[in-house]
C-alpha positions in Angstrom: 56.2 -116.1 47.1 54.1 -115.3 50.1 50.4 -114.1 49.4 48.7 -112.2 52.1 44.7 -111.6 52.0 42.1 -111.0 54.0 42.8 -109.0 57.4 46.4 -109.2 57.0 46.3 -106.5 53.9 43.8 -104.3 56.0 46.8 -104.9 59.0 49.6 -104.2 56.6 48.1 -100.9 55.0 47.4 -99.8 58.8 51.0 -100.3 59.5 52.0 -98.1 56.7 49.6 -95.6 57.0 50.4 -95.0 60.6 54.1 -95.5 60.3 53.8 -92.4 57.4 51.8 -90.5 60.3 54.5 -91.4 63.0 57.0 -90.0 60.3 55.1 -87.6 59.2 54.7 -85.9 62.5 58.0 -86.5 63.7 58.8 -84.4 60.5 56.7 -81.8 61.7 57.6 -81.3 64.7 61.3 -81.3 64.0 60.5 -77.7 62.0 58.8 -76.5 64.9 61.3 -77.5 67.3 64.1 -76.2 65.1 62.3 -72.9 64.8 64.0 -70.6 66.6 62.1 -68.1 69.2 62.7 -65.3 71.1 62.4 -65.2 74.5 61.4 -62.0 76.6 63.7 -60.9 79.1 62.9 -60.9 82.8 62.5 -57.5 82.6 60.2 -57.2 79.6 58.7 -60.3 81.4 57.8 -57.8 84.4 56.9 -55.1 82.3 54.2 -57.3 80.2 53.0 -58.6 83.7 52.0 -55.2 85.1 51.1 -53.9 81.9 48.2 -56.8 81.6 47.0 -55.7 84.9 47.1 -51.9 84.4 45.1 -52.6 81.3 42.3 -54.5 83.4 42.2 -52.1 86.1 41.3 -49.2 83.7 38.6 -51.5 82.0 37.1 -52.7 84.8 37.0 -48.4 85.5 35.7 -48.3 82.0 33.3 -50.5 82.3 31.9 -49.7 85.9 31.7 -46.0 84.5 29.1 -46.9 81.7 27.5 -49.3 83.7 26.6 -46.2 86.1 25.4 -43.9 82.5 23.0 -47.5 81.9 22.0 -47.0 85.2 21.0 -43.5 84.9 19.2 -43.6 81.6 17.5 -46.7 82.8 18.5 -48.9 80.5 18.2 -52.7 81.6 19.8 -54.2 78.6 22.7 -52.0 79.0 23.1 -52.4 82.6 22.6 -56.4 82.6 25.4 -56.6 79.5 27.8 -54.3 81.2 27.5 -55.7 84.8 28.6 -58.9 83.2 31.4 -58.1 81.7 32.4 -56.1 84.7 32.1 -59.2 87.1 34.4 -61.2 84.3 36.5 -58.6 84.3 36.4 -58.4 87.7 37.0 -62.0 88.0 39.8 -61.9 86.0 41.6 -59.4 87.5 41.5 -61.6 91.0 43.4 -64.0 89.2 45.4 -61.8 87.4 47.0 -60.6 90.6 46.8 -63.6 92.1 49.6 -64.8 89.1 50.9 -61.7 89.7 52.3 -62.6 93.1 53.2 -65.9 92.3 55.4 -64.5 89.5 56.8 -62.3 91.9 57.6 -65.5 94.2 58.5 -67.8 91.7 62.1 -68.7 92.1 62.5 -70.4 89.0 62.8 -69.1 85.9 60.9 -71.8 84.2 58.0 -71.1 87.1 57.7 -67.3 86.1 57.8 -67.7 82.5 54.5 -70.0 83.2 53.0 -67.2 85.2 53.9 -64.8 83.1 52.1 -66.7 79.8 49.1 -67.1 82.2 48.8 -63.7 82.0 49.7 -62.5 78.6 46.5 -64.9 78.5 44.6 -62.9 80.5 45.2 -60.0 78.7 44.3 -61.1 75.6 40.6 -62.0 77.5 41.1 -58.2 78.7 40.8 -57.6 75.1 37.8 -59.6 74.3 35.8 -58.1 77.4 36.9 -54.6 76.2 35.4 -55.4 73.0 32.6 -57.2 74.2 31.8 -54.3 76.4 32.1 -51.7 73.3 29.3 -53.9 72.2 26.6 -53.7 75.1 26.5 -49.9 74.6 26.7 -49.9 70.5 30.1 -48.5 70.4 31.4 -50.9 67.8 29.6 -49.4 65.5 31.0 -46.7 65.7 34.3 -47.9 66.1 35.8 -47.9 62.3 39.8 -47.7 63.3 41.9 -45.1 61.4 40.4 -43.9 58.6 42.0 -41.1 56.0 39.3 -38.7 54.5 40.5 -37.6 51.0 39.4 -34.7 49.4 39.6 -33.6 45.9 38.4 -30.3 44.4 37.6 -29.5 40.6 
């Protein structure tokens, strides 16, 4: 009978606590991997591309239009929000069409499903700056999504 103490316990319970995690992971992963997921068409590829970057154009017009009603009602904590969310959006919609043509180039398929994930990505920050910008000016306070008014008479 062998008899093992000292470090090689602390050795042996490493082993079989990383060996579970090895396992344990490669268990994991082989769900996710076995998962099955759709994937877009070139064409709903394209169409998600230039919708992204329609979206930031008319925020960035959003945006520079209250920036200019700050401007004219003077107020500085107003303007400085909104001007910069409008040079992030700005910013973001450089690289957005930046991706944009190298989707358009891209001669592999595996090259222009990257570009186009880069921008899904930066439409959901299109989001965020929308929302952040509803916040410089109060908006989202106002902002209570669809509601239903119910009304009920004696």
């Amino acid at each position: 009978m062998t008899r093992v103490t000292g470090n090689g316990t602390r050795a042996t319970l490493l082993a079989v606590v990383l060996l579970g995690a090895a396992t344990g992971g490669i268990a994991a992963q082989g769900t996710t991997l076995g998962a099955t997921r759709r994937v877009p068409s070139p064409a709903e590829q394209a169409d998600s591309v230039r919708a992204t970057l329609q979206r930031g154009s008319v925020l960035a017009q959003r945006i520079s239009s209250m920036l200019e009603e700050a401007r004219r009602e003077n107020d500085i904590i107003r303007v400085t929000c909104l001007n910069d969310k409008l040079t992030q959006v700005n910013a973001n919609m450089r690289t957005a069409q930046t991706r944009m043509a190298a989707y358009q180039n891209a001669v592999d398929q595996d090259q222009r499903a990257h570009e186009a994930t880069v921008l899904t990505v930066l439409g959901q920050k299109f989001q965020v700056l929308d929302q952040e910008a509803n916040r410089c000016v109060g908006q989202d306070l106002y902002d209570t999504g669809s509601t239903k008014v119910q009304t009920e008479i004696d």
